[in-house]
C-alpha positions as CSV (number, residue, x, y, z in Angstrom):
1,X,8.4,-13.5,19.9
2,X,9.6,-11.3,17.4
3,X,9.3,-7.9,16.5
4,X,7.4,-8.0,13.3
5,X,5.5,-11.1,14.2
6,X,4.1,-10.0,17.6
7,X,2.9,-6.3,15.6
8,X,1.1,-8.7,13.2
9,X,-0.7,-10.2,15.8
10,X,-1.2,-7.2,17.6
11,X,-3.3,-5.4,14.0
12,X,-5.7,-8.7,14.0
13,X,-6.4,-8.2,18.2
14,X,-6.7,-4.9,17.2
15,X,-10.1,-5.0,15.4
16,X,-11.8,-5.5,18.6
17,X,-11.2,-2.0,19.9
18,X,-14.8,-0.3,19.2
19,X,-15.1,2.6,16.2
20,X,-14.2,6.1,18.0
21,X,-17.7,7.9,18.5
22,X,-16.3,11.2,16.6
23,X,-13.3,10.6,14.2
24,X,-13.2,14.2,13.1
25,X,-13.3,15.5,16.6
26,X,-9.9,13.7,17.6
27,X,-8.4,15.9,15.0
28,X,-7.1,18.2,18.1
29,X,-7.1,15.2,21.0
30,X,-8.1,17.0,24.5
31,X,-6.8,15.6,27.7
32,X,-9.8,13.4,28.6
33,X,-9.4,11.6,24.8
34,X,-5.5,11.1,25.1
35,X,-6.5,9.5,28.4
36,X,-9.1,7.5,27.1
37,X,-7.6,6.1,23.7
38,X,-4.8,5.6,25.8
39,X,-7.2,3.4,28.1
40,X,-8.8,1.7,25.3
41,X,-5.7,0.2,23.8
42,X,-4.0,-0.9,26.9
43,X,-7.6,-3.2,27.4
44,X,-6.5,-4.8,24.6
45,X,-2.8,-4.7,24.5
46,X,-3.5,-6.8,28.2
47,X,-5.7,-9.7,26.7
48,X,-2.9,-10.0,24.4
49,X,0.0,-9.5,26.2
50,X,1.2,-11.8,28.6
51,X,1.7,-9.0,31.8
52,X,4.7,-10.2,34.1
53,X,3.9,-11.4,37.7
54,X,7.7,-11.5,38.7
55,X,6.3,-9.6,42.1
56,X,10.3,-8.3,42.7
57,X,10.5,-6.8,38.9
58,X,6.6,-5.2,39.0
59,X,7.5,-3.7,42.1
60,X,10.7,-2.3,41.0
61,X,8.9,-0.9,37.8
62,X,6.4,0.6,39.4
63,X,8.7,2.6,42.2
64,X,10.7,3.9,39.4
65,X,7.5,5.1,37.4
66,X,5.9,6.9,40.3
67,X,9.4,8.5,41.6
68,X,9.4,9.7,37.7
69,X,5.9,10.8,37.7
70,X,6.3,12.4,41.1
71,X,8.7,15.1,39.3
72,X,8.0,15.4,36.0
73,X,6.3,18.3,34.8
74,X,3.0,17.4,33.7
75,X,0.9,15.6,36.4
76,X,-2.4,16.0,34.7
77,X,-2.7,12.0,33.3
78,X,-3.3,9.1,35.4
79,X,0.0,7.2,34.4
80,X,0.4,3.3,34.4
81,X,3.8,1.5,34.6
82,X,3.5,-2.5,33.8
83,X,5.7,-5.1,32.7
84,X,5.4,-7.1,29.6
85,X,6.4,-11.3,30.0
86,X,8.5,-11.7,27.0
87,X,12.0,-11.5,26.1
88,X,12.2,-9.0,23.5
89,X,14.4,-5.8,24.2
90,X,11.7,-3.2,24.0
91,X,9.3,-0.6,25.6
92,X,6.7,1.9,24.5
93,X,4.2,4.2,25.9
94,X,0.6,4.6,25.3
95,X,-1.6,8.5,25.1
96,X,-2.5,9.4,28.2
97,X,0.6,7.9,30.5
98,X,0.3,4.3,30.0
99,X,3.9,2.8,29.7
100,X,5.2,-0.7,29.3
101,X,8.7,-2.7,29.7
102,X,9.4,-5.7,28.6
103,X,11.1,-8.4,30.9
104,X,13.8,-9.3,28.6
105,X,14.7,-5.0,28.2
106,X,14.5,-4.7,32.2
107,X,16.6,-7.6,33.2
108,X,19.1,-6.3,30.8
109,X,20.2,-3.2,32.1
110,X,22.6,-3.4,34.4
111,X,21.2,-0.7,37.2
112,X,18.1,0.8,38.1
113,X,19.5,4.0,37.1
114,X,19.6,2.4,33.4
115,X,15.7,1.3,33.9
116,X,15.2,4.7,35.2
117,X,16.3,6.6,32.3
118,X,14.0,3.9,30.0
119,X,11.1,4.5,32.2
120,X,11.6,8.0,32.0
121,X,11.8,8.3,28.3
122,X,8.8,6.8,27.3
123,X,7.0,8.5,30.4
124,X,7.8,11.3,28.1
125,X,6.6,10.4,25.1
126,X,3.3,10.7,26.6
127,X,4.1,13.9,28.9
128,X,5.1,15.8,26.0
129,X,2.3,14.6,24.0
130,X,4.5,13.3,21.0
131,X,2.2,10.1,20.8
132,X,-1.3,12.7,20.9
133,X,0.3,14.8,18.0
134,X,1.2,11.8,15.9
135,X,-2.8,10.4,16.5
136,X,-3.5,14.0,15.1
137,X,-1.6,13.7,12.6
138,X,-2.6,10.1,11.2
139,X,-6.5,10.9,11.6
140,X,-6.3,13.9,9.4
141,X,-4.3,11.6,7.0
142,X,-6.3,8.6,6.7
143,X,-10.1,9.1,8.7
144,X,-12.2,7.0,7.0
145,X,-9.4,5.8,4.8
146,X,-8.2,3.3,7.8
147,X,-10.4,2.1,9.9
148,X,-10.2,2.5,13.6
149,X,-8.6,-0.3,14.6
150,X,-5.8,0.2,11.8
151,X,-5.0,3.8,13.1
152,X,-4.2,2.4,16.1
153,X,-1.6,-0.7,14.2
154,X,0.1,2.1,12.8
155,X,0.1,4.5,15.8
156,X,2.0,1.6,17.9
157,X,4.8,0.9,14.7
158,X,5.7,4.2,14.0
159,X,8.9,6.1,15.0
160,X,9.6,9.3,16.5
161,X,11.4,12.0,14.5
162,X,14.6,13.3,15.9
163,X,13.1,16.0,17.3
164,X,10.8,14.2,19.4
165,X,13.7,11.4,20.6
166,X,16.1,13.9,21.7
167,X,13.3,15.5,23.5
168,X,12.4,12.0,25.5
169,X,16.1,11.7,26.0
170,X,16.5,15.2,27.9
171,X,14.0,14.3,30.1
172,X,14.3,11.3,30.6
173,X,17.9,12.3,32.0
174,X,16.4,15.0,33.6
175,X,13.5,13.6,35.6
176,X,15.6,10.6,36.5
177,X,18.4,12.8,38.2
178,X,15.3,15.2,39.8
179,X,14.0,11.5,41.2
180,X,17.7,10.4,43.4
181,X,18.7,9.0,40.5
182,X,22.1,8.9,38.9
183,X,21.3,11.1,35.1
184,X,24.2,8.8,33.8
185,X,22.0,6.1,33.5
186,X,21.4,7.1,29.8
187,X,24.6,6.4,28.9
188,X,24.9,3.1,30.5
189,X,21.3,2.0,29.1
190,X,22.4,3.1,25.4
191,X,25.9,1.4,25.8
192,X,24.3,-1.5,27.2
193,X,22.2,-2.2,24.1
194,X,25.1,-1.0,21.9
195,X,27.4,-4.0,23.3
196,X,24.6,-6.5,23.1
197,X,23.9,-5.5,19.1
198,X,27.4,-5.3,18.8
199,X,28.4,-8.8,20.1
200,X,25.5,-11.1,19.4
201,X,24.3,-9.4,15.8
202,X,21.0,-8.8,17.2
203,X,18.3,-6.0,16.0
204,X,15.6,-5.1,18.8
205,X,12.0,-3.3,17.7
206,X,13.1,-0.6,20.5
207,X,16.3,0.7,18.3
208,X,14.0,0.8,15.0
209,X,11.9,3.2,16.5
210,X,14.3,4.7,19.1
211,X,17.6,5.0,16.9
212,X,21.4,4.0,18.6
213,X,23.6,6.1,17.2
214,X,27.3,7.5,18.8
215,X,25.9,10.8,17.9
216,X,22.9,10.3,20.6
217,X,25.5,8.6,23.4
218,X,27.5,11.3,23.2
219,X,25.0,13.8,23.4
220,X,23.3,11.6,26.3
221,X,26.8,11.9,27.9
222,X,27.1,15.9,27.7
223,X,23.1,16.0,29.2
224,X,24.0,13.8,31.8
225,X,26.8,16.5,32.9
226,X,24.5,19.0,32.7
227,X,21.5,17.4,34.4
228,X,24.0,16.6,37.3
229,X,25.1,20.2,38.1
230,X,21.4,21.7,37.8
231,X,19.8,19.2,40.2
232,X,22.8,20.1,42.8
233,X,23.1,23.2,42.3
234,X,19.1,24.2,42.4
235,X,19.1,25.4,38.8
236,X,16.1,25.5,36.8
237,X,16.1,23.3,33.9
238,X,17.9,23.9,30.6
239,X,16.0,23.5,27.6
240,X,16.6,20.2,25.7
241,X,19.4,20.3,23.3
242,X,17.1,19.4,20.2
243,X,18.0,19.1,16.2
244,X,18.4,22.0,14.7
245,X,15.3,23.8,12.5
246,X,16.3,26.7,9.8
247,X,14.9,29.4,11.3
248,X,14.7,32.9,8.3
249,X,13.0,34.7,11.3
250,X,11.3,36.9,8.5
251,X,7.7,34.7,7.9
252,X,5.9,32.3,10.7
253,X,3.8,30.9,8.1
254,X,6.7,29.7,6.0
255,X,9.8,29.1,8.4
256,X,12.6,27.6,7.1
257,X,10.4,27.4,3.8
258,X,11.0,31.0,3.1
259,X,14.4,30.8,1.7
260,X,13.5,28.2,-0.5
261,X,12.7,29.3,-4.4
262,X,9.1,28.3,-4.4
263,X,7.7,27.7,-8.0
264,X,5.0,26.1,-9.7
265,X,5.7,22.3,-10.4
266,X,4.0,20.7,-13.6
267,X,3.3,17.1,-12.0
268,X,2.0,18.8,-9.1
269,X,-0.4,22.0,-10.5
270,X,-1.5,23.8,-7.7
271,X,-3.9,26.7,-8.4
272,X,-7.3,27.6,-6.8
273,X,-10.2,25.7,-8.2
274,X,-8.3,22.6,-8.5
275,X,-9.7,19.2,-7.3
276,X,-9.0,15.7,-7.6
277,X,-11.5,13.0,-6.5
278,X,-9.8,9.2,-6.0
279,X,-11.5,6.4,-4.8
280,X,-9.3,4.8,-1.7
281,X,-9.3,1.3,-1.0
282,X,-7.2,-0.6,1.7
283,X,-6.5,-4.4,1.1
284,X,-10.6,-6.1,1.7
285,X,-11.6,-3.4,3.8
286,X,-13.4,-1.5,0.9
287,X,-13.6,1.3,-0.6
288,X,-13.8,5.2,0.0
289,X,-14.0,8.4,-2.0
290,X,-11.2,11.0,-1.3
291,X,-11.5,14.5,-3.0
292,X,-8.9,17.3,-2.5
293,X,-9.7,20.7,-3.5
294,X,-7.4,23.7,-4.1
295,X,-9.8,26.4,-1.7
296,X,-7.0,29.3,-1.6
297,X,-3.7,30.6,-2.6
298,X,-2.8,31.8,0.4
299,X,-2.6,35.7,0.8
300,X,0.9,37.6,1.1
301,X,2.8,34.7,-0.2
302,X,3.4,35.3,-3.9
303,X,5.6,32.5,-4.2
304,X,2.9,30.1,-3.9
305,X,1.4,28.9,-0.9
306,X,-2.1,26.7,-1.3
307,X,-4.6,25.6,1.0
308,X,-5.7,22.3,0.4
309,X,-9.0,20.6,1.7
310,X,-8.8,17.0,1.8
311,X,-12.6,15.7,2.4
312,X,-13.2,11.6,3.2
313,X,-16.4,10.1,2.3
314,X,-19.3,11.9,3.0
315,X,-18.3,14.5,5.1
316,X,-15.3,14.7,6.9
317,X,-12.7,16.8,6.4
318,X,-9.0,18.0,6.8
319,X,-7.3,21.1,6.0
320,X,-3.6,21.5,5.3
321,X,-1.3,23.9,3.1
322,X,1.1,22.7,0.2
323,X,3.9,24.7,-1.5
324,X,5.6,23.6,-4.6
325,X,9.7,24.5,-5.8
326,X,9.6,22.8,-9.8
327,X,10.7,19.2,-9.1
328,X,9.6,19.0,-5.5
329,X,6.3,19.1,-3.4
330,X,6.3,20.0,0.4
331,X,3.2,19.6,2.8
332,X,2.5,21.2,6.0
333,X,-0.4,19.2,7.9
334,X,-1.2,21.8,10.7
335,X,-2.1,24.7,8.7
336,X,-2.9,27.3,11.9
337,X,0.2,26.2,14.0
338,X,3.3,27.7,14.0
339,X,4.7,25.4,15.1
340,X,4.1,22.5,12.7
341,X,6.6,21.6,10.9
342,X,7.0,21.4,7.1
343,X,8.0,17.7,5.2
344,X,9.2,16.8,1.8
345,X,6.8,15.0,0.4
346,X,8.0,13.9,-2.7
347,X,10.9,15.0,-5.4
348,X,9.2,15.0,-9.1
349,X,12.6,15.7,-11.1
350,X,14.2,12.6,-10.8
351,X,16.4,10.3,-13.7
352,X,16.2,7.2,-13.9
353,X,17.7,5.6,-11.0
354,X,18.7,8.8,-9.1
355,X,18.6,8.5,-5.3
356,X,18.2,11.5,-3.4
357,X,17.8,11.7,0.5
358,X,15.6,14.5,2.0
359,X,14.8,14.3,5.6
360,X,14.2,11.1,6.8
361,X,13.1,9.4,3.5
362,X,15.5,8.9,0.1
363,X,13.2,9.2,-3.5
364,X,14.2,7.3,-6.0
365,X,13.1,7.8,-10.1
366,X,11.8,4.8,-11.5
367,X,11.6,6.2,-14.6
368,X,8.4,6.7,-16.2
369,X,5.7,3.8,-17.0
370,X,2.0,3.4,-18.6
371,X,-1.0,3.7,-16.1
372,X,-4.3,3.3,-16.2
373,X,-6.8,4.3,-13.8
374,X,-10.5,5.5,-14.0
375,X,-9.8,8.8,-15.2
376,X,-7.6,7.8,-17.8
377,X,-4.5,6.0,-19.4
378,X,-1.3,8.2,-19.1
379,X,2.4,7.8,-19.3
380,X,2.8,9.1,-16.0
381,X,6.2,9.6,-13.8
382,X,7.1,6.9,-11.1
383,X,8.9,7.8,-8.0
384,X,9.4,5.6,-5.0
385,X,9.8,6.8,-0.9
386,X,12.1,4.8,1.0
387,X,13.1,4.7,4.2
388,X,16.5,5.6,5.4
389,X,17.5,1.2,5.3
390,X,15.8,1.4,1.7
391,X,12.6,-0.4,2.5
392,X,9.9,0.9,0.4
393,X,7.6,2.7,1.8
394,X,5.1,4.3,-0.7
395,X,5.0,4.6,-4.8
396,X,3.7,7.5,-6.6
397,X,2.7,8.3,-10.3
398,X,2.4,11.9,-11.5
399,X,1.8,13.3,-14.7
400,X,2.5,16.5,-16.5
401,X,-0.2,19.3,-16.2
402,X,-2.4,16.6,-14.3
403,X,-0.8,15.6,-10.6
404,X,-1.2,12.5,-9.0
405,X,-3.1,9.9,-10.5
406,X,-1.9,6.6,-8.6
407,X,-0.7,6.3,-5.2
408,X,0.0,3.4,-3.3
409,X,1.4,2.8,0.2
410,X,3.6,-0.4,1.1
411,X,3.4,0.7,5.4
412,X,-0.6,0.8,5.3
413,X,-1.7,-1.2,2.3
414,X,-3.5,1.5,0.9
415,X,-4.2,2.2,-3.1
416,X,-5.4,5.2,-4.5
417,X,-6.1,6.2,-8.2
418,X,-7.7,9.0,-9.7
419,X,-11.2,9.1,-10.5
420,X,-12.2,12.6,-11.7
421,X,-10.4,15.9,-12.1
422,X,-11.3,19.3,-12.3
423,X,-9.0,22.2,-14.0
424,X,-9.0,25.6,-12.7
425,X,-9.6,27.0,-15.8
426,X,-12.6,25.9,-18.6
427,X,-9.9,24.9,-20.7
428,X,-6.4,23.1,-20.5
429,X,-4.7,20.2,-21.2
430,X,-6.1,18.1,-18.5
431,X,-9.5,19.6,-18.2
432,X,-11.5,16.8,-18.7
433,X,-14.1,16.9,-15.7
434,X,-16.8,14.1,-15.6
């Protein structure tokens, strides 16, 4: 079955996973709810799934998964290793330590060292809590705006950032070569799936999310090296060997932000006061209020840094900081961590057909266009997100001295349009509250 059709069928199973009993408390998932959303969608993932009972293959799965477990560095989850019947090349891991490989992936690789390295890179995933922060991330996004069952579709198809791959690739290497096994492994796994593209034109769901790139083998080449000569020699570990993040060493709150020229951006007019109310809807699913006020201008930070209050439906509500330069707008969603990381969310200064790549996502002008929407008619500005192979990903209007006013999401089916607005001031431009 193939990649996209078997995640289709996967959303629809999907709906049978019960609502969570408190959305708004999974904002900051604990140990016992990684554990047990991890739990609830392996239940289902199982009465899809065909699970393989190849006794040899489970058996050899499961020795490598506890020899993984039994040195990685987080022993707190009760980790799961089973095998998926089907021949697609992939693997994934679920919160809370629950990890599958499909058949076709392990009868692939041509050692148990290769499987090893798999096993152990997805075993991290979980370990280092990418998948938890990424279910943080999505329910502040869209609680209430997705339904349960849809947070989930989208948790399972989405990839890791850089950061978080090269992570699963250190230790992955690492725990394999602290289990007896050989850390080159995740060479000959990557090379293995790099001849098997190469030769036979094939594209597997596991490099979509998990990139193949001669950058990462030859970075998976140097770690093995290194992983070698600290297991012999005793050594404690090294820290990963992750992508680089601007670091002005000079403000925690902004980070590499700092050394940008922050300024006020007319499509995007942040000031204290603000708020926009939109009405959400997602395909049939219905409909939802979403109202996002301006609450502060944050102190110290003259160049304009705004907390921003995102509240879904009746009551529930998110919290995340926003900072303009004059053609761009950049969002950070974990306000009180340091270490959260800020993202470009979309360029406003584009021509006509410019193309401009920004972290993992390339906005493109569309040039500007008529729109009507509760509010109001406007001739508004239309930009479009892609991703990095130019599939669309999300379209955006914005208009002067307003902001947003239409929003609409190709990855989640979701359409927002404005509804209300409320200036900052008694008078403007714009100030046209209802």
């Amino acid at each position: 079955m193939r990649a996209a059709a078997t995640m289709s069928a996967l959303f629809t199973v999907l709906v049978t996973i019960p609502a969570a009993p408190a959305l708004a408390d999974a904002f900051a998932m604990s140990r016992n709810r990684e554990i047990e959303l991890g739990r609830e969608i392996a239940a289902e993932l199982e009465r899809y799934f065909k699970l393989d009972t190849d006794p040899a293959l489970v058996a050899k799965v499961q020795r490598i998964g506890r020899r993984i477990v039994g040195v990685c560095d987080r022993q707190d989850l009760p980790y799961e290793f089973h095998v998926i019947d089907d021949k697609e090349i992939n693997a994934f891991a679920l919160p809370g330590g629950y990890v599958y490989i499909y058949s076709g992936l392990a009868q692939v690789l041509p050692s148990d060292d290769a499987l090893a390295f798999i096993i152990g890179h997805e075993t991290a995933h979980a370990a280092k809590r990418h998948i938890a922060r990424e279910w943080e991330k999505l329910v502040k996004i869209h609680v209430f705006t997705l339904g349960y069952a849809d947070l989930v579709g989208v948790l399972l198809g989405l990839h890791y950032s850089r950061r978080y791959e090269s992570e699963a690739d250190y230790y992955g290497t690492l725990w394999e070569a602290k289990a007896g096994f050989r850390p080159e492994g995740s060479v000959e796994a990557m090379q293995t799936l790099q001849q098997m593209v190469g030769k036979e034109n094939n594209t597997f769901e596991l490099l979509s999310s998990h990139p193949l790139t001669e950058d990462r083998i030859k970075r998976l080449t140097k770690q093995a090296e290194m992983v070698k000569e600290t297991v012999q020699k005793g050594r404690p570990p090294e820290p990963p060997e992750l992508p680089p993040v601007p670091d002005t060493g000079q403000d925690e709150l902004l980070g590499p932000m700092a050394s940008l020229a922050l300024a006020p951006n007319p499509y995007w007019p942040l000031a204290t006061g603000a708020q926009w109310t939109y009405q959400a809807t997602v395909g049939e699913a219905g409909s939802l209020k979403r109202t996002v006020t301006v609450v502060e201008q944050l102190p110290g930070n003259p160049q304009g840094v705004f907390r921003l209050r995102t509240v879904y439906g009746p009551a529930v509500s998110a919290d995340l900081l926003e900072a303009t330069l004059a053609g761009a707008v950049f969002r950070r969603l974990r306000p009180a961590s340091i270490e959260a990381d800020w993202a470009l969310e979309w360029i406003t200064d584009l021509q006509p057909g410019e193309r401009r790549a920004a972290d993992e996502a390339v906005f493109v002008g569309a040039g500007t266009e008529q729109v009507a929407v509760p509010y109001g008619t406007f001739e508004a500005v239309k930009v479009e997100k892609h991703a990095a192979d130019d599939k669309l990903i999300a379209t955006a209007w914005f208009v002067k001295d307003l902001g947003l006013v239409k929003y609409v999401s190709e990855r989640d089916g979701l359409t927002e349009v404005l509804q209300a607005y409320q200036s900052p001031s008694p008078v403007g431009a714009a100030s046209r509250g209802d």
